[in-house]
C-alpha positions as CSV (number, residue, x, y, z in Angstrom):
1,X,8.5,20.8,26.7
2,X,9.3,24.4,27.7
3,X,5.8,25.6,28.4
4,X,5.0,23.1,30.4
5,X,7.3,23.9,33.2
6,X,5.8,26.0,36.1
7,X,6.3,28.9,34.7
8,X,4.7,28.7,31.8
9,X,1.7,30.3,32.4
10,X,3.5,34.0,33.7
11,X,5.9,34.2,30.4
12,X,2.9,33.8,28.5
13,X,1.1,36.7,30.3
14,X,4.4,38.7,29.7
15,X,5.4,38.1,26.8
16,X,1.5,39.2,25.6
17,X,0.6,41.9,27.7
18,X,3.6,43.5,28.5
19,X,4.8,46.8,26.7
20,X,8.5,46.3,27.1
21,X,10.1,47.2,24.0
22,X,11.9,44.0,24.2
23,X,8.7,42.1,24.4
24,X,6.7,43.9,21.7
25,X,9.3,43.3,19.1
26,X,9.0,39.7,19.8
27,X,5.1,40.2,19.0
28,X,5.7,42.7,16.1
29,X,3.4,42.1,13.5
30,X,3.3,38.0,14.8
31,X,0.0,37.0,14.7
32,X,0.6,33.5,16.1
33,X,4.0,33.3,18.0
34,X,6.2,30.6,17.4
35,X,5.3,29.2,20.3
36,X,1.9,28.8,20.2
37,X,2.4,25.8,17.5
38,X,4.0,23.9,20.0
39,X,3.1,20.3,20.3
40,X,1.4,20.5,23.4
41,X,-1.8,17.8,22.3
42,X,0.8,15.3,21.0
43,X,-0.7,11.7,20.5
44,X,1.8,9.9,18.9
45,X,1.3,7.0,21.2
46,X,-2.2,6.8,21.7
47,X,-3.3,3.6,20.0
48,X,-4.9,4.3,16.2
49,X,-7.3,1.4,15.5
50,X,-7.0,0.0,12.0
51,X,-10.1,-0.1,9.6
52,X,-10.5,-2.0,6.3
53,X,-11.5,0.1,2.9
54,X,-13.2,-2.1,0.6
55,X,-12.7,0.5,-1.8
56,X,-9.3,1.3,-1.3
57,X,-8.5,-2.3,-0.9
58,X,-9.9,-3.1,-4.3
59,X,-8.2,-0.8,-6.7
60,X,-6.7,-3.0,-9.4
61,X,-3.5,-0.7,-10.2
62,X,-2.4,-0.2,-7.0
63,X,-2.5,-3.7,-5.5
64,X,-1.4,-5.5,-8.8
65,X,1.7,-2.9,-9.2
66,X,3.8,-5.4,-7.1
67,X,3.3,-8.1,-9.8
68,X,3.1,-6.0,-12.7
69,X,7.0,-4.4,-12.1
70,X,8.8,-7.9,-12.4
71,X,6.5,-8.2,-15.6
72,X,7.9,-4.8,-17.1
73,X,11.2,-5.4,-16.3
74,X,10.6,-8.6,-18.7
75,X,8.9,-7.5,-21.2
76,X,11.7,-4.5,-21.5
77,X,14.4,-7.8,-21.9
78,X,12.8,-8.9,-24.7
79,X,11.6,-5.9,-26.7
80,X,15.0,-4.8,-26.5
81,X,16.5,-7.9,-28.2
82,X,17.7,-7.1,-31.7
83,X,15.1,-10.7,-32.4
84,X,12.4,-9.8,-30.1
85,X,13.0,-13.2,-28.7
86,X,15.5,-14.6,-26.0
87,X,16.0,-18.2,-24.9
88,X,15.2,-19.0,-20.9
89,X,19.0,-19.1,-20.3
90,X,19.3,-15.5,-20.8
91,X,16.7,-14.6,-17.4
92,X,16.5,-18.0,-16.0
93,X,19.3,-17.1,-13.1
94,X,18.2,-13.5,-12.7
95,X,15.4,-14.1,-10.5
96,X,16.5,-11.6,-8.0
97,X,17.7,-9.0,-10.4
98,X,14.0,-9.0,-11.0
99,X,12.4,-9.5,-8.1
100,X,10.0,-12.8,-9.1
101,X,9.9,-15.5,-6.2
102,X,9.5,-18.7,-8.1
103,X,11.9,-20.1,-11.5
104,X,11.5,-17.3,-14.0
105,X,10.3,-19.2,-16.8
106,X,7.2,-20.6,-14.9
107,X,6.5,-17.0,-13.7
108,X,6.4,-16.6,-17.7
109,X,4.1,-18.9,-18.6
110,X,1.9,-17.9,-15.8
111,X,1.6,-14.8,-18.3
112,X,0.4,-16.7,-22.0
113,X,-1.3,-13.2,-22.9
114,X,1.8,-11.0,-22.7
115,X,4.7,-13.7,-23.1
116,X,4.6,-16.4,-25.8
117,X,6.7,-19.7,-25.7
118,X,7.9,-21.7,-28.5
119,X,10.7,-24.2,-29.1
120,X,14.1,-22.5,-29.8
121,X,16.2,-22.9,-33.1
122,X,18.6,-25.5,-31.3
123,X,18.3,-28.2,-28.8
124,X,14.3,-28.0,-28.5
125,X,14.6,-25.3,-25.8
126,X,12.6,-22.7,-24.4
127,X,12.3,-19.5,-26.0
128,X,9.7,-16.6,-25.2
129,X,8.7,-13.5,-27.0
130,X,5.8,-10.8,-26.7
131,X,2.1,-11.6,-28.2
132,X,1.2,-9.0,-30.6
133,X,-0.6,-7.4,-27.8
134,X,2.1,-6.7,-25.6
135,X,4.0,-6.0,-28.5
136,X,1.6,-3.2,-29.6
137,X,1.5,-1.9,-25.9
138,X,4.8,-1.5,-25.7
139,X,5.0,0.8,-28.3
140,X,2.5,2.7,-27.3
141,X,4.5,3.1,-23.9
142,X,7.5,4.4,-25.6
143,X,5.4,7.0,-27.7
144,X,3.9,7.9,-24.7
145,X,7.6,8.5,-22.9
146,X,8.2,10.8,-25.9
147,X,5.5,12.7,-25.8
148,X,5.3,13.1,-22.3
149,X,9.3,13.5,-21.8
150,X,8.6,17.1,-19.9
151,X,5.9,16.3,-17.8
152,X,7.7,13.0,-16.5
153,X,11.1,15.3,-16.5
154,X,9.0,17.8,-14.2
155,X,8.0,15.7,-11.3
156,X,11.5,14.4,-10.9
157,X,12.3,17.6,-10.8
158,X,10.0,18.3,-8.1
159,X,11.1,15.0,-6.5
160,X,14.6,16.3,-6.2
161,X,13.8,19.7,-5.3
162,X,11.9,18.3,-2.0
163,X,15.7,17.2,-1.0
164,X,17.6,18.8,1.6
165,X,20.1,20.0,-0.5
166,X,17.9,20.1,-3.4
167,X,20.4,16.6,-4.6
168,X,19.8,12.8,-4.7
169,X,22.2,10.2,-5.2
170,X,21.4,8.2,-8.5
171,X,21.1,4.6,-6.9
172,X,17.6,6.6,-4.5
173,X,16.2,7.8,-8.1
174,X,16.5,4.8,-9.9
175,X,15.2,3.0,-6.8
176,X,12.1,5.5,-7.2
177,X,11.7,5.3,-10.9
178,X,8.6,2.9,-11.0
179,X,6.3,5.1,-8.9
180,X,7.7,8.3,-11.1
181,X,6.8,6.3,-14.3
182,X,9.8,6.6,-15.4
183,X,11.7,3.8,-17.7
184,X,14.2,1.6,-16.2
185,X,17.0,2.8,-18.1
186,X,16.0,6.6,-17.6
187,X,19.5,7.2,-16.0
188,X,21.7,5.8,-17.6
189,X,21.1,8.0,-20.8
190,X,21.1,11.4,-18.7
191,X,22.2,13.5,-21.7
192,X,18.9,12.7,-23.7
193,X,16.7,12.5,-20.8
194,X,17.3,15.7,-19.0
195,X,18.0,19.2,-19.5
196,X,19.8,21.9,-18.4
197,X,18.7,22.5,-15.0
198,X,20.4,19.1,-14.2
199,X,23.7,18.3,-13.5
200,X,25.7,15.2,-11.9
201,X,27.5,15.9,-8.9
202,X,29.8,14.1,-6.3
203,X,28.6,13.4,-3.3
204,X,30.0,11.7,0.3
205,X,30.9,8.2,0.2
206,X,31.8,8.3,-3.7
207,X,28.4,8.5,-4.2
208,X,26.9,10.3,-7.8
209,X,23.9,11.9,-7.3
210,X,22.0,14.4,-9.5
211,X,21.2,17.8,-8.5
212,X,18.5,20.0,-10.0
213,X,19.6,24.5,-10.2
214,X,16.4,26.3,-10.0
215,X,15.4,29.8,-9.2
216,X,11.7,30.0,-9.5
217,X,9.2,28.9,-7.0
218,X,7.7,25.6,-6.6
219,X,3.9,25.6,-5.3
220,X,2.8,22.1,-3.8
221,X,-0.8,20.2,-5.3
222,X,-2.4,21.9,-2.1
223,X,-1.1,25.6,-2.6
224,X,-2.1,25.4,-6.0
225,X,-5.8,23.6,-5.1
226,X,-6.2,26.2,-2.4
227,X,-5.2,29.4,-4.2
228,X,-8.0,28.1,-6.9
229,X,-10.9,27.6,-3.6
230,X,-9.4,31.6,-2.5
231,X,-8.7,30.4,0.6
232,X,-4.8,30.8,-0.2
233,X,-3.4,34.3,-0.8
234,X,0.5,33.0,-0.5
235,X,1.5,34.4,2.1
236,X,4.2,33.2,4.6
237,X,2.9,31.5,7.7
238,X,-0.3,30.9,6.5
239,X,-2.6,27.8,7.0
240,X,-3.6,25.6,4.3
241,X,-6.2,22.9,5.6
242,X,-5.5,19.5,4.6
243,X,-8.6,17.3,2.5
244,X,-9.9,15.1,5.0
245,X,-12.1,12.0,3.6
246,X,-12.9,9.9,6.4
247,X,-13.4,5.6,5.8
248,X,-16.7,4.5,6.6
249,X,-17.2,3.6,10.0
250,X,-13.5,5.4,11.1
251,X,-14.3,7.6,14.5
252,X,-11.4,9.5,16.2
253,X,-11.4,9.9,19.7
254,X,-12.5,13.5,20.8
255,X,-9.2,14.2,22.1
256,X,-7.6,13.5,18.7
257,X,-10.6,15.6,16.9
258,X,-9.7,18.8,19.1
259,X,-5.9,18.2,18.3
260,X,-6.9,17.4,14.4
261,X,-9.1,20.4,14.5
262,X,-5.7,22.6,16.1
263,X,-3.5,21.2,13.5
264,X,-5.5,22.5,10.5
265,X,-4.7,26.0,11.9
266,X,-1.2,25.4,12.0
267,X,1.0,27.2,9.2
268,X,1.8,25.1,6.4
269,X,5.1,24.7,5.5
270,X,6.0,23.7,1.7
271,X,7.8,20.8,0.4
272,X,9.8,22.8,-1.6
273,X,10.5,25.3,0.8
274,X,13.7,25.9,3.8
275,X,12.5,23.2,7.3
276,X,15.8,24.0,8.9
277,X,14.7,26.5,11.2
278,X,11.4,24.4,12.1
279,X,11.2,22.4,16.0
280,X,11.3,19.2,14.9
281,X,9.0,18.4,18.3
282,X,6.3,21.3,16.8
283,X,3.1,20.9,15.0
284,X,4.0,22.7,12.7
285,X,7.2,20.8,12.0
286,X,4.4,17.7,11.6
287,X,2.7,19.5,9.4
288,X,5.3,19.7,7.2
289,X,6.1,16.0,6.9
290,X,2.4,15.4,6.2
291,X,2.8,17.8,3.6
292,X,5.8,16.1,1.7
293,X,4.2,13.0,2.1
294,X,1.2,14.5,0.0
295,X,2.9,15.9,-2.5
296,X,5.3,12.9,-2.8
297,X,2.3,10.7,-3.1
298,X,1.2,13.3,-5.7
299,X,3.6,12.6,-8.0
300,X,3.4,8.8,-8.2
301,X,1.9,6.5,-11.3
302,X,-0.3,5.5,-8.2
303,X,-0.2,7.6,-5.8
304,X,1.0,4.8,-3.3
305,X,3.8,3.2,-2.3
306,X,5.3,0.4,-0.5
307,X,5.0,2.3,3.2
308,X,8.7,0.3,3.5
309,X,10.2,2.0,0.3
310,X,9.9,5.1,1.7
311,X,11.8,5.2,5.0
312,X,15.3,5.0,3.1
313,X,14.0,8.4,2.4
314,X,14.4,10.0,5.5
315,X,18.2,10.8,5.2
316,X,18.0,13.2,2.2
317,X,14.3,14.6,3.1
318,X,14.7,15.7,6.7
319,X,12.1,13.1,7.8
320,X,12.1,12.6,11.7
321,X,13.1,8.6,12.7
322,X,9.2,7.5,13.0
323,X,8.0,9.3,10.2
324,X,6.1,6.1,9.1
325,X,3.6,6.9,11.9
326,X,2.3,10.2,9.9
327,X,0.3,8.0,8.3
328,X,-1.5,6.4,11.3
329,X,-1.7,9.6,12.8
330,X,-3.6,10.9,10.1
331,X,-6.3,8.0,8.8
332,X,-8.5,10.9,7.2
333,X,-5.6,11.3,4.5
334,X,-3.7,8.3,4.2
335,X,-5.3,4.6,4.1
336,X,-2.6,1.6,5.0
337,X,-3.5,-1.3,2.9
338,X,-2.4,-4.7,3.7
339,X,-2.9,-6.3,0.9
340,X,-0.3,-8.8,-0.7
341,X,1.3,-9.4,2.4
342,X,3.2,-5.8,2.5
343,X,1.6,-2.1,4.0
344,X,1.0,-0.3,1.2
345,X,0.3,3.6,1.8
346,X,-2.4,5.5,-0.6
347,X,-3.1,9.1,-0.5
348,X,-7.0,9.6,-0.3
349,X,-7.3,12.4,-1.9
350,X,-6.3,11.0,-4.9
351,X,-9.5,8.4,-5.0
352,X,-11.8,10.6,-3.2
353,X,-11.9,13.7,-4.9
354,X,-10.2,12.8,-8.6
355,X,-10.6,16.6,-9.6
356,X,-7.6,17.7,-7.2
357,X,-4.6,15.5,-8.4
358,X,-3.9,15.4,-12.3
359,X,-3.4,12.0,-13.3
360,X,-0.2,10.7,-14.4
361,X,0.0,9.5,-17.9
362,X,1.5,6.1,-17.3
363,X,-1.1,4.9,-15.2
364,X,-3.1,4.5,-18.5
365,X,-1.0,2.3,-20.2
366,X,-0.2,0.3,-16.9
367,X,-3.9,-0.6,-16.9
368,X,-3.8,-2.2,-20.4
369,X,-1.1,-4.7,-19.0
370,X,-2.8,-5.6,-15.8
371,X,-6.0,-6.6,-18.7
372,X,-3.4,-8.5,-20.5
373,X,-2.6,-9.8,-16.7
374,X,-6.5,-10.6,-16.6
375,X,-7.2,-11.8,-19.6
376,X,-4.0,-14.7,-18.5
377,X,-5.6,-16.3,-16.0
378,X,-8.9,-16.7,-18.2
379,X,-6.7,-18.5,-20.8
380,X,-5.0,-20.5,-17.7
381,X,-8.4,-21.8,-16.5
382,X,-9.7,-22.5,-20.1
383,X,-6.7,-24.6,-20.2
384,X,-7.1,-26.7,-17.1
385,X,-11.2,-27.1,-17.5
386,X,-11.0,-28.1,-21.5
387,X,-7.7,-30.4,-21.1
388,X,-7.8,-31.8,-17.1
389,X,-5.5,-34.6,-18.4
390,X,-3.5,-33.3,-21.0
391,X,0.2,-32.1,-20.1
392,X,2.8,-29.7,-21.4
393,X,4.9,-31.4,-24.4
394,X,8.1,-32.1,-22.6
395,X,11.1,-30.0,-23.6
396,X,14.5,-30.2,-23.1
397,X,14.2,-27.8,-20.1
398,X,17.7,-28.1,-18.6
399,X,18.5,-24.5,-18.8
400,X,15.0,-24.2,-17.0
401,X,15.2,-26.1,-14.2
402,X,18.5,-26.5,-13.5
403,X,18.2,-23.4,-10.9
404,X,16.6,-24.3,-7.8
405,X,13.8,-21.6,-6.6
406,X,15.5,-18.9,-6.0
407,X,14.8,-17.4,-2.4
408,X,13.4,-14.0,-2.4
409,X,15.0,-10.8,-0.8
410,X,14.6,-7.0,-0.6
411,X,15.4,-5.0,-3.2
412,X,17.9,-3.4,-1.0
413,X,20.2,-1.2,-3.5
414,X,18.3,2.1,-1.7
């Protein structure tokens, strides 16, 4: 970097102490030039070693979200049916659409609390429909989509005003809609769902995206935490300090302690706020990414994600190429779970200190379907200890079996 070259040291000593007009106005009112946020203690490469979380590795809504989506999507099917009822043929070749790995109707029946299955009208096939419990969950859902229709329009909002250009295509929302807790069909009823302050646009590569006209001023979760502490008067350049929660037994190496403790001195830089002039090689420019990634995280059902999910992120956010190492540089905010054979990345702060983040109201009714999920396998066992010998009546499951298992791929429509 520039300031390590030899002569470093004697444009620092002029550009400090010298009384050159030319230098001073460089210095004018400047408490910390920009260069002093260089990123001179950079340890990107040094080696971050990885420890477990029993309680971060245990939170039920977080690590049964993966399950539970394929289980909404399903449930939506068939609440949506004029009959409340639909016969296997209408799902059974729409594994991927829905992301389940084995035959849908046996990922259906591994589900006897939520879906129920009963012979069908003709031909002694399979049909399904909700139990009254699901059923009387799923209205509560779409009560609470009414009653929360601002607060859940808000945080996209906030979403799409992190943007570059303040504009997302549609197919990156509705890829983000189940960690915004929104519902799946939230775009394609744009009139209803949103007001004035968005509009569809074109964008490059006959793309539609949706772009959000605001004047006023965002603050992030921190600002807003920190100007309630007083230790945030608003003013540009200044230094927010970011909630660290260490794991148990997590140690950084002193060198990384020094840099951590630099970093917290560093200007933070809003979300919501203009990056273009920033060094992407600067501290400060780091600081900024850790800061979208808190208040992205802030605005999730769970505050986690699939760490993979984000990266088709970077284009429209101004994330740098590696930005999925931000959260192995930083083990004091973010935890990586590994659980169900994916990285999953959840924001500490949220878990740690449940004052600072206001709680999304989906996450409520999400936890009444993962007790129906529960409740499932209790009837599944009682099943297989009272009747060891006793089989399934035999239907006429042609419709059901006549796709082979359906191999499982990415959702990659992001």
């Amino acid at each position: 970097m520039f300031f390590k070259k030899p002569t470093s040291k004697t444009l620092k000593i002029l550009l400090h102490s010298s009384q050159n007009p030319i230098f001073s106005l460089i210095n004018h009112k400047a408490k910390n030039p920009p260069y002093t946020y260089t990123q001179t203690k950079n340890y990107v490469d040094v080696y971050m070693k990885w420890k477990k979380d029993q309680y971060l590795d245990t939170i039920e809504h977080i690590h049964k979200s993966i399950q539970l989506k394929p289980i909404i999507s399903l449930k939506n099917v068939i609440a949506q049916n004029p009959n409340g009822c639909i016969p296997i043929s209408d799902v059974s070749k729409k594994g991927l659409h829905f992301d389940v790995k084995i035959k849908v109707a046996r990922f259906l029946r591994q589900y006897p609390s939520i879906f129920e299955e009963f012979s069908g009208p003709q031909y002694n096939l399979p049909w399904f429909r909700l139990t009254q419990e699901a059923v009387e969950i799923d209205r509560e859902e779409r009560r609470l989509y009414e009653d929360c229709k601002e607060d859940l329009r808000e945080r996209l909002k906030k979403f799409i005003l992190m943007s570059k250009q303040k504009v997302l295509p549609l197919k990156v929302i509705q890829g983000m809609l189940w960690y915004l807790g929104l519902p799946e069909d939230f775009l394609e009823c744009l009139d209803m769902n949103l007001d004035g302050s968005f509009r569809v646009v074109e964008m490059e590569e006959g793309l539609k995206g949706l772009a959000v006209e605001s004047n006023e001023r965002v603050l992030s979760v921190l600002q807003r935490n920190a100007m309630k502490k007083g230790v945030y008067s608003n003013e540009p350049m200044e230094a927010i300090e970011f909630p660290l929660f260490p794991s148990k037994g997590v140690r950084l190496r002193r060198k990384i302690e020094v840099w951590l403790r630099e970093f917290q001195k560093v200007p933070y830089v809003s979300p919501y706020e203009d990056y273009s002039h920033l060094d992407p090689n600067s501290d400060i420019a780091e600081k900024r990414v850790v800061g979208f990634l808190h208040e992205l995280l802030c605005l999730f059902v769970e505050h986690s994600a699939e760490r993979r999910r984000l990266l088709c992120l970077k284009k429209y956010f101004g994330l740098p190429q590696k930005v999925h190492k931000a959260f192995e540089r930083h083990p004091y905010m973010f935890y990586l779970s590994l659980r169900n054979k994916t990285c999953t990345a959840i924001l500490k702060e949220a878990y740690c200190d449940k004052m600072a983040i206001e709680r999304h109201p989906m996450l409520r009714i999400r936890n009444k379907y993962i007790n129906l999920m529960k409740e499932s396998q209790v009837i599944l066992k009682s099943r297989r200890v009272n009747n060891p010998y006793v089989e399934r009546p035999k239907l006429d499951l042609d419709l059901d079996c006549a796709d082979e298992e359906e191999e499982c791929v990415e959702i990659g429509r992001l």
